[in-house]
TORDORO-643539 format. One line per 8 residues: number of its first residue (from 1); for each residue z, x, y of N, C-alpha, C, CB. Coordinates in Angstrom, 2 decimals, padded with zeros to 5 digits. Atoms other than C-alpha are relative to their C-alpha. Glycine has a CB too. Layout:
# TORDORO-643539
NUM) Z X Y Z X Y Z X Y Z X Y ~ ... $
***
This chain:
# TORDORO-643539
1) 000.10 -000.94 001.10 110.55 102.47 095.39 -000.36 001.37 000.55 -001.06 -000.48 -001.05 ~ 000.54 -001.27 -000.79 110.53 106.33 095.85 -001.33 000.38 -000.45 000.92 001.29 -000.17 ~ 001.09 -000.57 000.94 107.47 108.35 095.47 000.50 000.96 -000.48 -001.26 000.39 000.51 ~ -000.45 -001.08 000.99 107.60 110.97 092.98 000.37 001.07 001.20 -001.32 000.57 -001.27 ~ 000.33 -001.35 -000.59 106.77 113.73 095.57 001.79 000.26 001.25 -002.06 -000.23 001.11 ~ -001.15 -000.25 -000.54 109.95 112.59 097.50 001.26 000.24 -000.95 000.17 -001.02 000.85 ~ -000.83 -000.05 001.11 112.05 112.57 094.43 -000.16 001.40 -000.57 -000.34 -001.12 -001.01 ~ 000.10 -000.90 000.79 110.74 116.18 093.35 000.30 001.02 001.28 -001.36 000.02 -000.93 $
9) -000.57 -000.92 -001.01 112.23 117.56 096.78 000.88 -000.08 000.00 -000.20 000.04 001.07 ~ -001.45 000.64 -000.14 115.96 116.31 096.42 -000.13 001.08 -001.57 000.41 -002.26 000.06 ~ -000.74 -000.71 000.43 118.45 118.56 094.64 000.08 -000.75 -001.40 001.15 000.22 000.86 ~ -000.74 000.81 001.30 119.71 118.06 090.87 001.38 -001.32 000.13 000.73 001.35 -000.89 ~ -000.97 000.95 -000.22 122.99 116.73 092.55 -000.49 -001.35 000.89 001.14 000.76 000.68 ~ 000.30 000.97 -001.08 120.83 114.27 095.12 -000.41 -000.88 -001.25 -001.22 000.42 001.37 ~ 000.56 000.99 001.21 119.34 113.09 091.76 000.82 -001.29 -000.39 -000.08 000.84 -001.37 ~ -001.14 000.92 000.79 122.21 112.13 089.83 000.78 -001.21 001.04 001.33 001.17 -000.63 $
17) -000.59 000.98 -000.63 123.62 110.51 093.01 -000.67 -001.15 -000.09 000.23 000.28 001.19 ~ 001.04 001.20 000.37 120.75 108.47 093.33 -000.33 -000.87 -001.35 -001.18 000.55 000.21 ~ 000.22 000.79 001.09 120.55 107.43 089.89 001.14 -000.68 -000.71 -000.63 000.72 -000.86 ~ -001.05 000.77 -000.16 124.05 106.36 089.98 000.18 -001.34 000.88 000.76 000.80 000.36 ~ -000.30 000.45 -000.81 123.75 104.77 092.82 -001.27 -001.27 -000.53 000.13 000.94 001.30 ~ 000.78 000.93 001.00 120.57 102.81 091.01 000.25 -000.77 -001.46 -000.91 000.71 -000.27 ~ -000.73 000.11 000.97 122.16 102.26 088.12 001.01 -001.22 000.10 000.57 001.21 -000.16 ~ -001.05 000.95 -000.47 124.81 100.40 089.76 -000.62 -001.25 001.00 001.15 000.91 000.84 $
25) 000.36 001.20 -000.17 122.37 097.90 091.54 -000.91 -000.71 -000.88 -000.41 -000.03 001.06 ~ 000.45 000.35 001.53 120.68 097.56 088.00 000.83 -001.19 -000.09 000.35 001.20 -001.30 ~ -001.09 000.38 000.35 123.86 096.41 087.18 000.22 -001.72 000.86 001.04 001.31 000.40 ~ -000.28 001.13 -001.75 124.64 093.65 090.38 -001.55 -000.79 -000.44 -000.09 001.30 002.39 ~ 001.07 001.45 -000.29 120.79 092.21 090.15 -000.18 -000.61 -001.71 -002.07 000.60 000.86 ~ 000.30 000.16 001.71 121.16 091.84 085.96 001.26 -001.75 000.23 000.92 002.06 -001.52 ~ -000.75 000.90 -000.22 124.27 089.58 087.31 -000.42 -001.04 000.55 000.81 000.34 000.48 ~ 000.61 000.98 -000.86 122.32 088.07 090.13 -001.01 -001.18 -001.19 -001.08 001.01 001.28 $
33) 001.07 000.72 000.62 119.61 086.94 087.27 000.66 -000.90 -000.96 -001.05 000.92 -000.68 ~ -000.69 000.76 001.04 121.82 085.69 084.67 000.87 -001.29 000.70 001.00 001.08 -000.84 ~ -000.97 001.70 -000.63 123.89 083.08 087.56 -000.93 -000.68 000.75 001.54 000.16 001.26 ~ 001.11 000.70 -000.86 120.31 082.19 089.23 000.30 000.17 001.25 -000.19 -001.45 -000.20 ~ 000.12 -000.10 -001.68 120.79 084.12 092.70 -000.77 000.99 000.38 001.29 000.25 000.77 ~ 001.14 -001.67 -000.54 118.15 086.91 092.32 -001.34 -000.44 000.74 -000.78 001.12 -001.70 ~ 001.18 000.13 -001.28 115.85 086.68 095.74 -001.18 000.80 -000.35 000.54 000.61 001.57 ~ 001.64 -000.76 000.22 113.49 089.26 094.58 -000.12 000.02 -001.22 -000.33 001.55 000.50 $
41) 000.02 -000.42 001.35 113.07 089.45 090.75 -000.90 001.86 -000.09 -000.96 -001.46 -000.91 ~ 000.31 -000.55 000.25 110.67 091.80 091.50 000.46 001.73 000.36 -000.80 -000.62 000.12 ~ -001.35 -001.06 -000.36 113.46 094.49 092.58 000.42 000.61 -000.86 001.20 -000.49 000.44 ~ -000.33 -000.38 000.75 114.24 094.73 089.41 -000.85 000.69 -001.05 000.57 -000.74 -000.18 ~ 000.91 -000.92 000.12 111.42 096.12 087.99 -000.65 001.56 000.75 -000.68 -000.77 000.00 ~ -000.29 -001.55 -000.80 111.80 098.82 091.04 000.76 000.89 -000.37 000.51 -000.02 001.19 ~ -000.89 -001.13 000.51 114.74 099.91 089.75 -000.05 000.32 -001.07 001.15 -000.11 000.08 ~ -000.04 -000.77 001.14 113.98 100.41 086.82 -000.88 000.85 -000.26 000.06 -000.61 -000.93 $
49) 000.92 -001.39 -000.38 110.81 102.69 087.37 000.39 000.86 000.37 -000.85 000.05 000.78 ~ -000.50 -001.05 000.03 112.52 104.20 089.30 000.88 001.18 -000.46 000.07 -000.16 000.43 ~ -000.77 -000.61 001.58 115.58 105.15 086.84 -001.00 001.22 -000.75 000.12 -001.56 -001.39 ~ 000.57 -000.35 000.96 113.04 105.96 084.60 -000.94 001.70 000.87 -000.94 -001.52 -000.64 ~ 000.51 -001.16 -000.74 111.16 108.49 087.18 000.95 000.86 000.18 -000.56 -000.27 001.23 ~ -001.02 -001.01 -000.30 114.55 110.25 088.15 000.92 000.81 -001.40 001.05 -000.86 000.97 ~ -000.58 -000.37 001.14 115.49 110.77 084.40 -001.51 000.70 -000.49 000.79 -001.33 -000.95 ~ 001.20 -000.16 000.43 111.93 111.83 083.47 -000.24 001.98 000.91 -001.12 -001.69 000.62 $
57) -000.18 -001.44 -000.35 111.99 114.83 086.13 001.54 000.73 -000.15 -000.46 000.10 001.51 ~ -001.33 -000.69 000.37 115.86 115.62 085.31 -000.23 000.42 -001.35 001.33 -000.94 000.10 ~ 000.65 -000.74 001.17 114.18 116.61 081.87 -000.67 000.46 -000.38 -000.16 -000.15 -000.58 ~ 001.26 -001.09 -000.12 111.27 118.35 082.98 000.51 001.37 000.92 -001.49 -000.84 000.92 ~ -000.97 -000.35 -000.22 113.96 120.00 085.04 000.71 000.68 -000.73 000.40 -000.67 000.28 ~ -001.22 -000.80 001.36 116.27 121.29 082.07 -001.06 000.70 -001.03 001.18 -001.50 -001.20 ~ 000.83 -000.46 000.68 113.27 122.08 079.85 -000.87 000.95 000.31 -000.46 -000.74 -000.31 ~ 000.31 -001.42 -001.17 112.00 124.35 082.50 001.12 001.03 000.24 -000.27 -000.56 001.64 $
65) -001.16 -001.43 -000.21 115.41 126.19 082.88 000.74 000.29 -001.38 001.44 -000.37 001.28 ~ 000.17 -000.30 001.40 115.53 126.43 079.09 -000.69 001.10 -000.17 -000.60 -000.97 -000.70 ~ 001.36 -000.70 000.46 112.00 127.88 078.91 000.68 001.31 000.56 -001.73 -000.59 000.75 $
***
């Protein structure tokens, strides 16, 4: 999982990559859980913090170049 402080040094475009690129193993371990082959369960609770952290400063982000 990233820390914030590394996540609030990466670009708008490093963001979105990254949260694509999270997004899409969301996706893959939601599969893994539903056919009984997910090794870490708790992976999936990584990614989704994290999601949630990279969408959280992409709107503290826009609300700042609003202001």
């Amino acid at each position: 999982m990233a820390k914030i402080a590394d996540l609030k040094a990466k670009t708008d475009s490093q963001l979105s990559d990254q949260l694509v690129e999270l997004k899409r193993e969301q996706f893959n371990l939601r599969f893994q859980a539903a056919t009984g082959q997910l090794e870490k369960p708790a992976r999936v609770r990584e990614v989704r913090r994290s999601i949630a952290q990279i969408k959280t400063l992409q709107t503290e982000r826009s609300r700042s170049a609003q202001a």
